[in-house]
C-alpha positions as CSV (number, residue, x, y, z in Angstrom):
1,X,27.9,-114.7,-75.4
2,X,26.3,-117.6,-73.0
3,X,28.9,-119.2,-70.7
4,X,27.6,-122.6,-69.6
5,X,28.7,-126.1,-68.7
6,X,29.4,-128.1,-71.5
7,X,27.1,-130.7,-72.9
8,X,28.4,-134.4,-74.8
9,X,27.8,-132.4,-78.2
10,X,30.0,-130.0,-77.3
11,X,32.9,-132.3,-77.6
12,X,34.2,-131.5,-80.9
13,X,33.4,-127.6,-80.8
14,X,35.7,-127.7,-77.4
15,X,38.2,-129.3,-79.2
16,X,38.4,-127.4,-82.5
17,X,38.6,-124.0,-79.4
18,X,41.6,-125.6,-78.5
19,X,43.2,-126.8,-81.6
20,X,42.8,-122.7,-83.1
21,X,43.9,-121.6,-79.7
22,X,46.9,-123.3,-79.1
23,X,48.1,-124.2,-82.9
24,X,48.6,-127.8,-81.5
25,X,46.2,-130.9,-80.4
26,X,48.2,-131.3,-76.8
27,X,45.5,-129.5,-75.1
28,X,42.4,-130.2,-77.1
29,X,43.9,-134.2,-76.0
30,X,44.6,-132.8,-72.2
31,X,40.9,-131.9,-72.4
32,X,39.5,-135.2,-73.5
33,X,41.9,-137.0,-71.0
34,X,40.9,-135.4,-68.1
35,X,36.8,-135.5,-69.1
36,X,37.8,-139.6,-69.1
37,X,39.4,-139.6,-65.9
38,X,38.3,-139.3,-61.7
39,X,39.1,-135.4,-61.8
40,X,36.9,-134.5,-64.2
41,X,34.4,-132.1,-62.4
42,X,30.9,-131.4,-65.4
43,X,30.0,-128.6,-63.4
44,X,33.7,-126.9,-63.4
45,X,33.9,-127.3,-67.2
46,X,32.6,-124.3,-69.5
47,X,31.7,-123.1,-72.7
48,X,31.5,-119.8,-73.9
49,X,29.0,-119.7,-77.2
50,X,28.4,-117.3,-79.5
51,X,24.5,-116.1,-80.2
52,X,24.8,-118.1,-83.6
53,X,25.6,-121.7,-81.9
54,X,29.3,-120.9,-82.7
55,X,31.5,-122.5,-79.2
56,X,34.2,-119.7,-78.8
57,X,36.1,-120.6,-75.5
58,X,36.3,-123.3,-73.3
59,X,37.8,-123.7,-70.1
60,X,38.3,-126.6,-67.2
61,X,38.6,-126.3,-63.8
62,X,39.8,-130.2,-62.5
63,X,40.8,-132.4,-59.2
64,X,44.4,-132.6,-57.8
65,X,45.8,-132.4,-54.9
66,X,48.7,-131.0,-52.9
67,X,50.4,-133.4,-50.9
68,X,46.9,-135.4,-50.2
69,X,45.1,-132.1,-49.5
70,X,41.9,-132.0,-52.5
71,X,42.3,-129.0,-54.8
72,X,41.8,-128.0,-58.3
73,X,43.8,-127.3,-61.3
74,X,42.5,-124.3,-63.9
75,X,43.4,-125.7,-67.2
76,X,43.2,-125.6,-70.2
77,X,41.6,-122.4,-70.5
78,X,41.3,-122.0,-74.8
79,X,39.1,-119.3,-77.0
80,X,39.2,-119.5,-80.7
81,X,41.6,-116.6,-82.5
82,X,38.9,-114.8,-84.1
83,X,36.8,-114.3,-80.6
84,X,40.5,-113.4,-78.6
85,X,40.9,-110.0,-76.6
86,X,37.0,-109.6,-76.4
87,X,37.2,-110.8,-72.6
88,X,35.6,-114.7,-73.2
89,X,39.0,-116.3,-71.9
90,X,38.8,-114.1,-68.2
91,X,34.8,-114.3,-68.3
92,X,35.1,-118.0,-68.1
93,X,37.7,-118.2,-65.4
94,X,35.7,-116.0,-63.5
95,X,32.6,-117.7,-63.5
96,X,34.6,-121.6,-62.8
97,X,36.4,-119.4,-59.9
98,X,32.9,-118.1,-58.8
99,X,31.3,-122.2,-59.7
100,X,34.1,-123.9,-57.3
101,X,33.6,-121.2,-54.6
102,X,29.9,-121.7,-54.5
103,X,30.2,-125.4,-54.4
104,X,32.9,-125.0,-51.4
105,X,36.2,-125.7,-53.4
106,X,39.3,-124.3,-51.1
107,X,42.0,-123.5,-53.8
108,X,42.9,-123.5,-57.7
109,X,46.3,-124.0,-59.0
110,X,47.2,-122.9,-62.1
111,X,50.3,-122.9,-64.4
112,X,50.2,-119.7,-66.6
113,X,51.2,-115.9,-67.2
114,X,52.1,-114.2,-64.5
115,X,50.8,-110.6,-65.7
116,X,47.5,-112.5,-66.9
117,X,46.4,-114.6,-63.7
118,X,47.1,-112.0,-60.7
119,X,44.3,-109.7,-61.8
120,X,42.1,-112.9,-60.6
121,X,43.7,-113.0,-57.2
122,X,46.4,-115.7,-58.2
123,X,49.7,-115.4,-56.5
124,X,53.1,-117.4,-56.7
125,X,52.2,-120.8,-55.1
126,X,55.9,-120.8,-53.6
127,X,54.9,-118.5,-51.2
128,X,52.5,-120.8,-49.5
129,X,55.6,-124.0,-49.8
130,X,53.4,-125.2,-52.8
131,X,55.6,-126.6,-55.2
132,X,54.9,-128.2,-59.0
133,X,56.3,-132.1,-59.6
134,X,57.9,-130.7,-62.6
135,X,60.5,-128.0,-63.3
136,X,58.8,-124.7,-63.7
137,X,59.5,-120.6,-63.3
138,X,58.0,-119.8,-59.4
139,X,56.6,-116.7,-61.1
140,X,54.0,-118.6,-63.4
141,X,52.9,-121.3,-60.6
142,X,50.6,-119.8,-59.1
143,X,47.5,-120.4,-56.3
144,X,44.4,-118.7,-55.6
145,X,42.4,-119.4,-52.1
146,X,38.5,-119.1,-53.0
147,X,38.2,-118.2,-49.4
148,X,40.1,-115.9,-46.4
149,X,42.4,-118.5,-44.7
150,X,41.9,-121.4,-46.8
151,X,46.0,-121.8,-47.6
152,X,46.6,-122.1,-43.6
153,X,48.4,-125.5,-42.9
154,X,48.8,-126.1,-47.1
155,X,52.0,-127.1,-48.5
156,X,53.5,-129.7,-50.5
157,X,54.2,-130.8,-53.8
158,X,51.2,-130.8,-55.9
159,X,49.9,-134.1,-57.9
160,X,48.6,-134.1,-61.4
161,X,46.1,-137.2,-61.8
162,X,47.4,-139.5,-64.9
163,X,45.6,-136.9,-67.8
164,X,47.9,-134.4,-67.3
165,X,50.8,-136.6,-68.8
166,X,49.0,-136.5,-72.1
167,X,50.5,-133.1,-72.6
């Protein structure tokens, strides 16, 4: 399995991944929202593809903010049924958590399972005063600092751009 950034072909392979892997279009639309909006990020998007061509996962790393402070959002993260529970899904958010560290990124946010995301070093955002704009379970908000300190002084409500109301 290759894991790179997408490409403009890639477009409707990314959007089939998310179609299969969420039984719904809401996210395959979230994808191509935020790819059309200021916090899309190339580098922080990636594929996962098979040896055969075949895109198996896809996954998004994107610009927000929390309260005026730049950060990112992981999401949607999406790997077609047949390739599930081979380890695509948590190779690809490793490799945008390693991608947004190397370029200097501070923090991800991300909305999700909270017995998936812990085991790559997310923790309950309310801890830190970070809060979602919308109604949500503390447990599955969650934030990860990409580097030792870099939650110090961080608080606030955090702001989705525009894209994310697609879904």
């Amino acid at each position: 399995m290759q894991i790179r950034p997408e490409k403009f072909k890639d477009a409707a392979g990314i959007r089939t991944v998310h179609q299969s892997a969420f039984g719904q279009a809401a996210e395959a639309n979230l994808v191509e929202a935020i790819r059309e909006s200021d916090g899309y990020i190339a580098e922080f998007s990636l594929v996962a593809v098979s040896e055969q061509g075949e895109i198996a996962g896809h996954g998004m790393l994107s610009r927000i903010t929390i309260d005026g402070i730049p950060s990112l959002a992981l999401a949607p993260v999406g790997v077609k049924p047949a390739w599930q529970r081979k380890g695509i899904g948590g190779e690809l958010i490793r490799r945008m958590i390693e991608a947004a560290t190397e370029a200097g990124e501070q923090h991800i946010i991300v909305l999700g399972h909270d017995s998936y995301y812990p085991q790559f070093g997310f923790e309950r955002a309310d801890r830190y005063g970070i809060i979602p704009p919308f109604p949500v379970l503390p447990e599955v908000f969650m934030v990860l600092a990409l580097e030792r300190g870099a939650l110090k002084g961080v608080s606030g409500t955090v702001e989705y751009p525009e894209s994310f109301n697609t879904v």
